[in-house]
TORSE-66773 format. One line per field, with one value per residue: x negated, y, z of N, C-alpha, C in turn; residue number from 0; residue in one letter. Coordinates in nm, 2 decimals, padded with zeros to 4 digits, m for minus. Layout:
N
nu <- X; ...
nv <- Y; ...
nw <- Z; ...
cau <- X; ...
cav <- Y; ...
caw <- Z; ...
cu <- X; ...
cv <- Y; ...
cw <- Z; ...
k <- NUM; ...
r <- A; ...
END
This chain:
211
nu <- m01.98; m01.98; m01.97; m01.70; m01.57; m01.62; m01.54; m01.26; m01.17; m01.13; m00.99; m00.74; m00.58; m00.55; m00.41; m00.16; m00.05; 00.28; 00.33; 00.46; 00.50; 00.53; 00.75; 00.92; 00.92; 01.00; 01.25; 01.39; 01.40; 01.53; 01.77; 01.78; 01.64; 01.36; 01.24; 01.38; 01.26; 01.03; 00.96; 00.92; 00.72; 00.52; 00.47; 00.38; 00.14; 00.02; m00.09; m00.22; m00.46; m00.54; m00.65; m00.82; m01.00; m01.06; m01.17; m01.38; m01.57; m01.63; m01.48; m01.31; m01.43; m01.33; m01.08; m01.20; m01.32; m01.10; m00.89; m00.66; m00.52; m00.47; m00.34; m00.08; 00.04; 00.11; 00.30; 00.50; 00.51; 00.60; 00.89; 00.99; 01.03; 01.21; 01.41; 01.46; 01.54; 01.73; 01.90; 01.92; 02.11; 02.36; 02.65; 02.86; 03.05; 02.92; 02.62; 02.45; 02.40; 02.26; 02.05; 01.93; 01.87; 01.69; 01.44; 01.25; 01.03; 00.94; 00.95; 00.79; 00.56; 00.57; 00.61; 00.38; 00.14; 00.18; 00.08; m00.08; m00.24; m00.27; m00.47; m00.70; m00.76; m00.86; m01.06; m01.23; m01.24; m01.44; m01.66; m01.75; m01.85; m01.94; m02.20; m02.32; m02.19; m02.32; m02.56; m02.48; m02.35; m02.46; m02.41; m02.17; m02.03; m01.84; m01.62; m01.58; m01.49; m01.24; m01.09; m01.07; m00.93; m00.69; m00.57; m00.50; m00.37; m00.15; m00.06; 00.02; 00.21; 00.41; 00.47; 00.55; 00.79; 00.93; 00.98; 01.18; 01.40; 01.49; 01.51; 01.77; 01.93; 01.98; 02.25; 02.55; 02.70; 02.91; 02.84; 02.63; 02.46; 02.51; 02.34; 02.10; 02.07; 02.03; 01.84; 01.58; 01.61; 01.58; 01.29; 01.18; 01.23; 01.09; 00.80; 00.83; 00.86; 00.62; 00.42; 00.48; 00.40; 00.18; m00.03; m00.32; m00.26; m00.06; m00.26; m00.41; m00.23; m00.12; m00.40; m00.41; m00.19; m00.26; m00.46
nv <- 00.11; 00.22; 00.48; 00.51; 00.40; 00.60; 00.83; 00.76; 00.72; 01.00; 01.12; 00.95; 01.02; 01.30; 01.31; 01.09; 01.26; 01.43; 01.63; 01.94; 01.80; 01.51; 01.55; 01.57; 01.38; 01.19; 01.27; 01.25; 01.01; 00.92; 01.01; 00.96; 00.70; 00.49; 00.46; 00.71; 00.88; 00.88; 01.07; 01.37; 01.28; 01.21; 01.49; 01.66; 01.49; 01.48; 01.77; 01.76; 01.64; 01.79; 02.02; 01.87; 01.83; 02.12; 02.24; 02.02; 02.04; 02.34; 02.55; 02.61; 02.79; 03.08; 03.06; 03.06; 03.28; 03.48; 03.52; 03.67; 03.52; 03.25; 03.32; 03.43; 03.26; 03.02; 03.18; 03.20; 02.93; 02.84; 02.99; 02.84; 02.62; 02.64; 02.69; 02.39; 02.30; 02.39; 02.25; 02.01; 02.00; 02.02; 01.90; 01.87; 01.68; 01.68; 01.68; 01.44; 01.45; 01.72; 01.71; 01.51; 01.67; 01.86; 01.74; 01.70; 01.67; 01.92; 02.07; 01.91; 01.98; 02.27; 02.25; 02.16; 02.27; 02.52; 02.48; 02.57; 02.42; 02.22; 02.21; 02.37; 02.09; 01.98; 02.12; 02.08; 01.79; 01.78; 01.96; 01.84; 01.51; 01.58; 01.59; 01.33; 01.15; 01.18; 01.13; 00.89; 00.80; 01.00; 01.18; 01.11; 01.08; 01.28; 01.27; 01.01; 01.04; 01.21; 01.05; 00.85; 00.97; 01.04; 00.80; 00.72; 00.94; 00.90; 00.65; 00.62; 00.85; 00.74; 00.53; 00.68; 00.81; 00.53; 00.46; 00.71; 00.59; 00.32; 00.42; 00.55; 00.32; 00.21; 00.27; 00.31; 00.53; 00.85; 01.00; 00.98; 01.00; 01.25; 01.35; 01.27; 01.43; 01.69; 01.68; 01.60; 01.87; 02.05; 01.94; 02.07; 02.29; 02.39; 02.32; 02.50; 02.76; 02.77; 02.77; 03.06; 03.19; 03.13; 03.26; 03.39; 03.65; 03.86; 03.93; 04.10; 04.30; 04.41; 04.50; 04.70; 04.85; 05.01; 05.16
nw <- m04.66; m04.36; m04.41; m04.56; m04.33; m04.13; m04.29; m04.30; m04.05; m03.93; m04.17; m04.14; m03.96; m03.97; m04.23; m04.20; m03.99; m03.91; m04.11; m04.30; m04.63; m04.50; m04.32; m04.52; m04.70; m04.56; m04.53; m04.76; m04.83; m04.66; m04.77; m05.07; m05.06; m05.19; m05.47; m05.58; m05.45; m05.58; m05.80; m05.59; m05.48; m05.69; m05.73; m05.53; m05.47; m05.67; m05.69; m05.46; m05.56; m05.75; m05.59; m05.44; m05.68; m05.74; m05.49; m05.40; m05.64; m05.62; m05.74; m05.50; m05.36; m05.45; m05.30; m05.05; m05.05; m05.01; m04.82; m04.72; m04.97; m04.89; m04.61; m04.72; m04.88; m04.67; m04.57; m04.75; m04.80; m04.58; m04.56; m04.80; m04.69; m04.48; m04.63; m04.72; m04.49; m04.46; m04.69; m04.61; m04.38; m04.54; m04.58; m04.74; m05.03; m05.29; m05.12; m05.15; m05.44; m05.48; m05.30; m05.41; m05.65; m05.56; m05.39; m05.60; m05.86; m05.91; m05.70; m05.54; m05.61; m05.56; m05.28; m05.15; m05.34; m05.17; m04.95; m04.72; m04.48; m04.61; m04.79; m04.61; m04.49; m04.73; m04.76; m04.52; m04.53; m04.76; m04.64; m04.44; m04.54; m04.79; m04.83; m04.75; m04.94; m05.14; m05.11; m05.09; m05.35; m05.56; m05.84; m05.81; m05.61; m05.50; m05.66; m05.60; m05.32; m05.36; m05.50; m05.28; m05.14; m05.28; m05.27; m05.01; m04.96; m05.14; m05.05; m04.76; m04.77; m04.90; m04.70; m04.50; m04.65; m04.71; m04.39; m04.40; m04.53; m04.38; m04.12; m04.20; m04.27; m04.02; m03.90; m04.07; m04.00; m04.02; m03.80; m03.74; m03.94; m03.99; m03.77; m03.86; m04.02; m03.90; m03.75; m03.92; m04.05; m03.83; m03.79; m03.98; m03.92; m03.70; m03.78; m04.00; m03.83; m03.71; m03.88; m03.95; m03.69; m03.62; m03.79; m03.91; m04.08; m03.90; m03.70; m03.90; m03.94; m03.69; m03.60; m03.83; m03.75; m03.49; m03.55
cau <- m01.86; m01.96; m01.93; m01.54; m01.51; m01.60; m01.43; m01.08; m01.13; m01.11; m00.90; m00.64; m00.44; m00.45; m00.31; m00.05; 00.04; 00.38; 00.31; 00.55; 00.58; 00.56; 00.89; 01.03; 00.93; 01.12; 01.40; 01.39; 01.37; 01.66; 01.92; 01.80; 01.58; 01.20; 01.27; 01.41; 01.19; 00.87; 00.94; 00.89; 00.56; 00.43; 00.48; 00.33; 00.00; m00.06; m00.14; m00.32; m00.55; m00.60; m00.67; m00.93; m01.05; m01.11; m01.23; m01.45; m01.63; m01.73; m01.41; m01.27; m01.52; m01.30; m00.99; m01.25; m01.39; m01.03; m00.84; m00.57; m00.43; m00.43; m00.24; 00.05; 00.05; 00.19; 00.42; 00.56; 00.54; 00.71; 01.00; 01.04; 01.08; 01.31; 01.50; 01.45; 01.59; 01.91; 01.97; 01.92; 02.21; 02.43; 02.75; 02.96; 03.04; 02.80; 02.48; 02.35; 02.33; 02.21; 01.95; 01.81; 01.81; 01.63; 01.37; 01.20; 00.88; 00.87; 00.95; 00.70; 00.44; 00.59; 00.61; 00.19; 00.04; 00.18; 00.08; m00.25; m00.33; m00.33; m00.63; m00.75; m00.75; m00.95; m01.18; m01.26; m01.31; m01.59; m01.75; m01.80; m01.88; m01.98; m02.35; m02.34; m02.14; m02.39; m02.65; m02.50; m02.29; m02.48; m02.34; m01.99; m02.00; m01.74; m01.51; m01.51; m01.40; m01.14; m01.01; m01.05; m00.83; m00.58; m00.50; m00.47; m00.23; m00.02; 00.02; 00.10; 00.33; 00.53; 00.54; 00.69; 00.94; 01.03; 01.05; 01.33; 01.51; 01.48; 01.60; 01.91; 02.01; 02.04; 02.37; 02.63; 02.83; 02.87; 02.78; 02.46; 02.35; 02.48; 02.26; 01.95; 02.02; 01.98; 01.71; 01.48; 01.62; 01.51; 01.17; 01.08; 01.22; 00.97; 00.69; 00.78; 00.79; 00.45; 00.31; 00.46; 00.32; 00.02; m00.06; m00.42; m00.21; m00.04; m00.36; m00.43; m00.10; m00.17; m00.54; m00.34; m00.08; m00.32; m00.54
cav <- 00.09; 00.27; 00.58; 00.51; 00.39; 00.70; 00.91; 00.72; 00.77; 01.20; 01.12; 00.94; 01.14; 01.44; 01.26; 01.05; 01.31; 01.50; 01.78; 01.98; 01.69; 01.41; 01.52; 01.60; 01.25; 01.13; 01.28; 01.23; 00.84; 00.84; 01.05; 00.88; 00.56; 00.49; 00.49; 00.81; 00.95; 00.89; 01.23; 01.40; 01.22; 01.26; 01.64; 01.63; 01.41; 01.61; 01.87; 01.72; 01.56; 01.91; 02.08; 01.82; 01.84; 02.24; 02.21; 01.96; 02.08; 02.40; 02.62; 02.66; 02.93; 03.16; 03.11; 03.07; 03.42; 03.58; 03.42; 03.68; 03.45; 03.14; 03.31; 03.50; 03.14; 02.94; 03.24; 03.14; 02.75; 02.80; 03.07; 02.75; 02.51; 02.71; 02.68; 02.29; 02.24; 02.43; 02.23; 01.88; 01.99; 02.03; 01.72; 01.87; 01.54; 01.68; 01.69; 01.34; 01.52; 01.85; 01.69; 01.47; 01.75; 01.94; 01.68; 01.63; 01.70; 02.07; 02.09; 01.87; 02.09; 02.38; 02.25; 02.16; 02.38; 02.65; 02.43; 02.60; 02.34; 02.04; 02.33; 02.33; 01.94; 01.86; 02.18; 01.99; 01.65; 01.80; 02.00; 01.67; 01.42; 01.53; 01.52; 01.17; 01.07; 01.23; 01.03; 00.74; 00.78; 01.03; 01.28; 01.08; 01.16; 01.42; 01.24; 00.91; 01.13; 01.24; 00.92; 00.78; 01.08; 01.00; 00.65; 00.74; 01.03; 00.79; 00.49; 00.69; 00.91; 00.59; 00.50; 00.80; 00.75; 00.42; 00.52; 00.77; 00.50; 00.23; 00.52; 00.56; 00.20; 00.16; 00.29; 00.40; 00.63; 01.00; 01.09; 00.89; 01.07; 01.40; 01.37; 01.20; 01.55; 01.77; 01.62; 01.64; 02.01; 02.13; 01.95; 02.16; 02.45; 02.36; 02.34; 02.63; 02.90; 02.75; 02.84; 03.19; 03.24; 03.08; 03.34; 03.54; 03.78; 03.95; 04.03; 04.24; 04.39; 04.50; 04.64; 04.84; 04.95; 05.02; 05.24
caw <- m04.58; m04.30; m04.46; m04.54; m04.20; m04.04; m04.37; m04.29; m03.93; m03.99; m04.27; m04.15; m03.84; m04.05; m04.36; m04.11; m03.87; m03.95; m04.14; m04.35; m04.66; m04.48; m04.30; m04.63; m04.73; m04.45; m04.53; m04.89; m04.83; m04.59; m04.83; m05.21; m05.08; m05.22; m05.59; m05.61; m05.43; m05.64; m05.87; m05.50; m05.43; m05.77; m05.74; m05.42; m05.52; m05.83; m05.61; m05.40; m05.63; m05.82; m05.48; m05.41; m05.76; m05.76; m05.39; m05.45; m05.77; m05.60; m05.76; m05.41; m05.32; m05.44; m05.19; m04.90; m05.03; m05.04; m04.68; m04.77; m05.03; m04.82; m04.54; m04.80; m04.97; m04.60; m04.50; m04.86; m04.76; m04.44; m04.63; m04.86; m04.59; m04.44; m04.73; m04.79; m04.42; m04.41; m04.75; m04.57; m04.35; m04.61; m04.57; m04.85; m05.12; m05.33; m05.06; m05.19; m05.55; m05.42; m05.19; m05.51; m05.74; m05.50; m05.37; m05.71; m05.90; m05.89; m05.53; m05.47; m05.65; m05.46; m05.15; m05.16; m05.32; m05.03; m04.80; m04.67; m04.41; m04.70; m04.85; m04.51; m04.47; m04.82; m04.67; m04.43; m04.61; m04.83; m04.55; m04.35; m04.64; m04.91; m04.83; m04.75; m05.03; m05.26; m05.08; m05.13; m05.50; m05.65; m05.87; m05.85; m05.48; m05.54; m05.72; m05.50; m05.19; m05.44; m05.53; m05.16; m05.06; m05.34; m05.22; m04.88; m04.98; m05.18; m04.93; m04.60; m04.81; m04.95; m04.58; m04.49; m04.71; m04.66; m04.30; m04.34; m04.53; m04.26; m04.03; m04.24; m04.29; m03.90; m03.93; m04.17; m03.92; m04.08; m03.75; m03.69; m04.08; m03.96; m03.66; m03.91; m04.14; m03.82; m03.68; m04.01; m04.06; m03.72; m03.77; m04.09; m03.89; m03.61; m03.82; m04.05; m03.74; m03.66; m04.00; m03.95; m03.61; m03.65; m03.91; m03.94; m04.07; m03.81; m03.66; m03.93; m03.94; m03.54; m03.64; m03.87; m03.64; m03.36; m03.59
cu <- m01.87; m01.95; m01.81; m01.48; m01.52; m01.52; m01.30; m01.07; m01.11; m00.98; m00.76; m00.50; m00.41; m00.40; m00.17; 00.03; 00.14; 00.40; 00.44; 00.62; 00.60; 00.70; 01.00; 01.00; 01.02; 01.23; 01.48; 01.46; 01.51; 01.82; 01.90; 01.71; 01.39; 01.20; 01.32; 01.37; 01.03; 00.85; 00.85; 00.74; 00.45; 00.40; 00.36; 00.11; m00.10; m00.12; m00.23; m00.48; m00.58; m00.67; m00.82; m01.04; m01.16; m01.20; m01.37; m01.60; m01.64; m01.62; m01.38; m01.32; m01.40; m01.15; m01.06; m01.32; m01.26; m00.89; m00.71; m00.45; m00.38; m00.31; m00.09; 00.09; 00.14; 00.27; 00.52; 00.60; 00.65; 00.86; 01.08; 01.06; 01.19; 01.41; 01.52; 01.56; 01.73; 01.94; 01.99; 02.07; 02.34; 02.56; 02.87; 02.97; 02.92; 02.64; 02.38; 02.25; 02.22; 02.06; 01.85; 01.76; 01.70; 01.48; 01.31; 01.08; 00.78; 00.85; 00.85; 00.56; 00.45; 00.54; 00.41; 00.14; 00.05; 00.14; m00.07; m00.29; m00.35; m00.46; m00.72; m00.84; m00.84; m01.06; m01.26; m01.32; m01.44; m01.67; m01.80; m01.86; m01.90; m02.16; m02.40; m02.27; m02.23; m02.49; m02.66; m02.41; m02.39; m02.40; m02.15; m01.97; m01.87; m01.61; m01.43; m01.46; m01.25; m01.00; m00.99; m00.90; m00.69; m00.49; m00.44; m00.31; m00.11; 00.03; 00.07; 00.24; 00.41; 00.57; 00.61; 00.84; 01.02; 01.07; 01.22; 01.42; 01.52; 01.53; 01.73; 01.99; 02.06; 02.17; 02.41; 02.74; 02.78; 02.80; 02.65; 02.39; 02.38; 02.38; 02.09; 01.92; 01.96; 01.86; 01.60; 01.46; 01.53; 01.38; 01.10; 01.12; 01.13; 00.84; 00.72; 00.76; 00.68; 00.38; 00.35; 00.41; 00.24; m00.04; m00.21; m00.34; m00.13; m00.16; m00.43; m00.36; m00.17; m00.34; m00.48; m00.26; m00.15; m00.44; m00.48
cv <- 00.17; 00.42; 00.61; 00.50; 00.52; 00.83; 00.86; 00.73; 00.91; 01.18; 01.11; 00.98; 01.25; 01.38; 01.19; 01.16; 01.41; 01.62; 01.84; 01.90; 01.60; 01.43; 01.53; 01.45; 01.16; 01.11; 01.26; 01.05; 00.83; 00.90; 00.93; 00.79; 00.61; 00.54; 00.63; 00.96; 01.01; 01.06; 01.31; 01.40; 01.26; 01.42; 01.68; 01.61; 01.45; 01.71; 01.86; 01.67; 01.71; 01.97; 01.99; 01.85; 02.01; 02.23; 02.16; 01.98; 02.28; 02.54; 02.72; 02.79; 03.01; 03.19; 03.11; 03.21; 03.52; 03.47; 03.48; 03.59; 03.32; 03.19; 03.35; 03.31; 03.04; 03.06; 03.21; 03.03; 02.78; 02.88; 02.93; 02.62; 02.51; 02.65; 02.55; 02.24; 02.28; 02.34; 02.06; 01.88; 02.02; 01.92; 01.78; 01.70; 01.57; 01.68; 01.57; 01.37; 01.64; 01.80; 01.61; 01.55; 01.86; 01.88; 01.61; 01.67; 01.85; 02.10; 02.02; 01.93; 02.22; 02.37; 02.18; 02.22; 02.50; 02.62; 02.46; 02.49; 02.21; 02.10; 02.31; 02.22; 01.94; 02.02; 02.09; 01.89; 01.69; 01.87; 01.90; 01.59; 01.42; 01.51; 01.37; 01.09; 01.13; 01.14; 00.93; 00.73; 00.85; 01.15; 01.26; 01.10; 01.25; 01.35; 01.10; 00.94; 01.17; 01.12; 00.83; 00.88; 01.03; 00.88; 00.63; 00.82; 00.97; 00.68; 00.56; 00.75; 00.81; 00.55; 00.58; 00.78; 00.65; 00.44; 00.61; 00.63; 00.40; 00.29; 00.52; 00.45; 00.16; 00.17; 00.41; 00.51; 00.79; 01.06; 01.09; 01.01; 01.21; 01.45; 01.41; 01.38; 01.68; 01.76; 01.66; 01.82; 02.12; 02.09; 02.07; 02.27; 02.50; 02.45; 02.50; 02.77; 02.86; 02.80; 02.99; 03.25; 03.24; 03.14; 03.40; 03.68; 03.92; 03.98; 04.11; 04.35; 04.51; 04.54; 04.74; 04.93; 04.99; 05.13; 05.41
cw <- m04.45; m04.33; m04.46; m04.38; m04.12; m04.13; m04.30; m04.15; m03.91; m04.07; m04.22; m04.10; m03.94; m04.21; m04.30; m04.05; m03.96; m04.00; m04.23; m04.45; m04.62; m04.39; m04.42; m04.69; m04.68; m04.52; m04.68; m04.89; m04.74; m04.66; m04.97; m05.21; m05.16; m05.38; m05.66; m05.56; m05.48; m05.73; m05.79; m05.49; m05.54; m05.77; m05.62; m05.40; m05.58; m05.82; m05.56; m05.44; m05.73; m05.71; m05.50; m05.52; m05.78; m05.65; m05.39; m05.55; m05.69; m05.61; m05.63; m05.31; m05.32; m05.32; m05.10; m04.89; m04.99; m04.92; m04.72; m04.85; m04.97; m04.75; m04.59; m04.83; m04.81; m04.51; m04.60; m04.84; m04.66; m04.49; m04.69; m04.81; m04.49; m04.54; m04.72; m04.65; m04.42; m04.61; m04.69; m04.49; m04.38; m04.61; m04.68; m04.93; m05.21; m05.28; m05.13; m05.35; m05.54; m05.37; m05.37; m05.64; m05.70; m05.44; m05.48; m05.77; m05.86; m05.77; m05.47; m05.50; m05.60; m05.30; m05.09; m05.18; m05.24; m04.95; m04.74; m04.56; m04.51; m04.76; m04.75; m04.51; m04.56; m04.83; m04.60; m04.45; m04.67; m04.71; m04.49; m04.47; m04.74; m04.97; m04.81; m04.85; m05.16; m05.25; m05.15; m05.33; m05.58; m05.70; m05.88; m05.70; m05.45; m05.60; m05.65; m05.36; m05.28; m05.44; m05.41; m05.13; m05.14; m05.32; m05.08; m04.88; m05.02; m05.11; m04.86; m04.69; m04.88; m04.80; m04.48; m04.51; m04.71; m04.51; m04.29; m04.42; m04.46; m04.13; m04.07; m04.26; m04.15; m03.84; m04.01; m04.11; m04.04; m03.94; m03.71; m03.87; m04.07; m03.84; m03.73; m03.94; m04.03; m03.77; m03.78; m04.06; m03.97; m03.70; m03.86; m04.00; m03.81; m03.67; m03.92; m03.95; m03.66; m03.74; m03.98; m03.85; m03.63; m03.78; m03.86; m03.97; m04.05; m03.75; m03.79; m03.97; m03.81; m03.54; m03.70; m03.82; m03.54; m03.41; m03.61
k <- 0; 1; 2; 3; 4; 5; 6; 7; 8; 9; 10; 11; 12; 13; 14; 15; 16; 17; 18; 19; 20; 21; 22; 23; 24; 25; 26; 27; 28; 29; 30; 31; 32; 33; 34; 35; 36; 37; 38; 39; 40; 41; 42; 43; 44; 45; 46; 47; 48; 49; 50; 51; 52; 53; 54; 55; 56; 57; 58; 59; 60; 61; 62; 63; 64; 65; 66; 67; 68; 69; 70; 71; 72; 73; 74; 75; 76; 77; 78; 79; 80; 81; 82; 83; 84; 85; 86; 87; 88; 89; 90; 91; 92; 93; 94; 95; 96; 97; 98; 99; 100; 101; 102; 103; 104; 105; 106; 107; 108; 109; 110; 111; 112; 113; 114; 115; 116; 117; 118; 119; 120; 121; 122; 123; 124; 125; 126; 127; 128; 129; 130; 131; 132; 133; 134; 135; 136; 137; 138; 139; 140; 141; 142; 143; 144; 145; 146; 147; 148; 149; 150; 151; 152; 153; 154; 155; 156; 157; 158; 159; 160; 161; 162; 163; 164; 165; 166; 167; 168; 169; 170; 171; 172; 173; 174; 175; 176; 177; 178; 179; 180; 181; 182; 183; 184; 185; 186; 187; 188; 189; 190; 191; 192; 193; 194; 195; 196; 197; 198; 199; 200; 201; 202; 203; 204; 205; 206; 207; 208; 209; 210
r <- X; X; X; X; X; X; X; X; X; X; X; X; X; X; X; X; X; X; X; X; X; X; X; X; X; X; X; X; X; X; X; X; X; X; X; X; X; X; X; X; X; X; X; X; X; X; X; X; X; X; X; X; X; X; X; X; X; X; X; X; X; X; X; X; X; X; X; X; X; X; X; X; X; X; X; X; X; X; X; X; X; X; X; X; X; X; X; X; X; X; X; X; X; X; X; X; X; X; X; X; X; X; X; X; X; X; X; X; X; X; X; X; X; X; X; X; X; X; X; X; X; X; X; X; X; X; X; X; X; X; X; X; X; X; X; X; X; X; X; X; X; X; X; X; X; X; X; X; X; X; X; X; X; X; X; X; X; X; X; X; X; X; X; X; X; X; X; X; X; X; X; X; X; X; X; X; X; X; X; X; X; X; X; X; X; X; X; X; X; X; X; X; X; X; X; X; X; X; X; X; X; X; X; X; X; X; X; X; X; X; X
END
């Protein structure tokens, strides 16, 4: 127990705090509700739970030998978050369609695996814990961090989502949900020109240009 207790203390801000899907969960939950947002989550999950899997098991070497790929992979994320926001502020009659054909499994397997800080994040988790969880599990060590992480991942991201929809029941005005769709738009746009600043790889652009 105290193992978990100090894992879910690490764990849980950076699984809670607002990162690229959990505003798309948001916003998912406050256009087509919880139910129709599960496709999303599972896309999402699937990811997550491979990530940890390769990670985990030793695979991950190879993106922590080749950083390159990481930083190409969240100029990509943030391109395609760009994209996810200017479709949120969409108010045509078709946006409610639009938005659920668009917030669904593949997107949720897109919108993860580009996400180099969720790579990051279950970095992180094994660096910290997986010597103590070897201690104490054994060779399953590896797999019960896995499965801790997967549970975590799935609750908060359900409460995400119910969130945006509890945001959107507070009123039915078009202007109160044209405000909701701005509001979630300009977070992903936030966070995506943070992933493109916050790049490694403009400083090796400017070594090159400076040579």
């Amino acid at each position: 127990m105290s193992l978990f207790f100090l894992w879910f203390s690490v764990m849980f801000p950076l699984v809670f705090s607002p990162g690229p899907a959990n505003i798309v969960f948001a916003a998912s939950g406050a256009k087509v509700g919880v139910k129709r947002s599960i496709p999303l989550l599972t896309g999402v999950d699937s990811v997550f739970i491979v990530k940890s899997l390769v990670i985990g098991f030793g695979l991950g070497k190879f993106v922590e030998n080749y950083p390159h790929v990481m930083n190409a992979m969240q100029i990509l994320g943030a391109l395609y978050l760009l994209y996810l926001g200017a479709k949120f502020i969409q108010t045509d009659a078709k946006s409610e369609i639009s938005v659920q054909k668009t917030l669904g499994f593949v997107d949720g397997l897109v919108i993860q695996l580009l996400n180099s800080k969720g790579w990051l994040m279950v970095f992180l988790m094994f660096t910290l814990f997986t010597d103590q969880a070897y201690l104490l599990f054994g060779e399953q060590g590896t797999l019960v961090l896995v499965l801790w992480l997967a549970i975590l991942n799935i609750s908060i991201h359900l409460v995400w989502i119910k969130m945006g929809q509890l945001l959107a029941k507070v009123s039915n005005s078009p202007s109160y949900q044209k405000a909701m769709n701005l509001f979630y738009a300009s977070c992903l746009f936030v966070v995506s020109g943070w992933l493109i600043v916050d790049n490694p790889i403009w400083e090796g652009i400017a070594e090159i240009s400076s040579l």
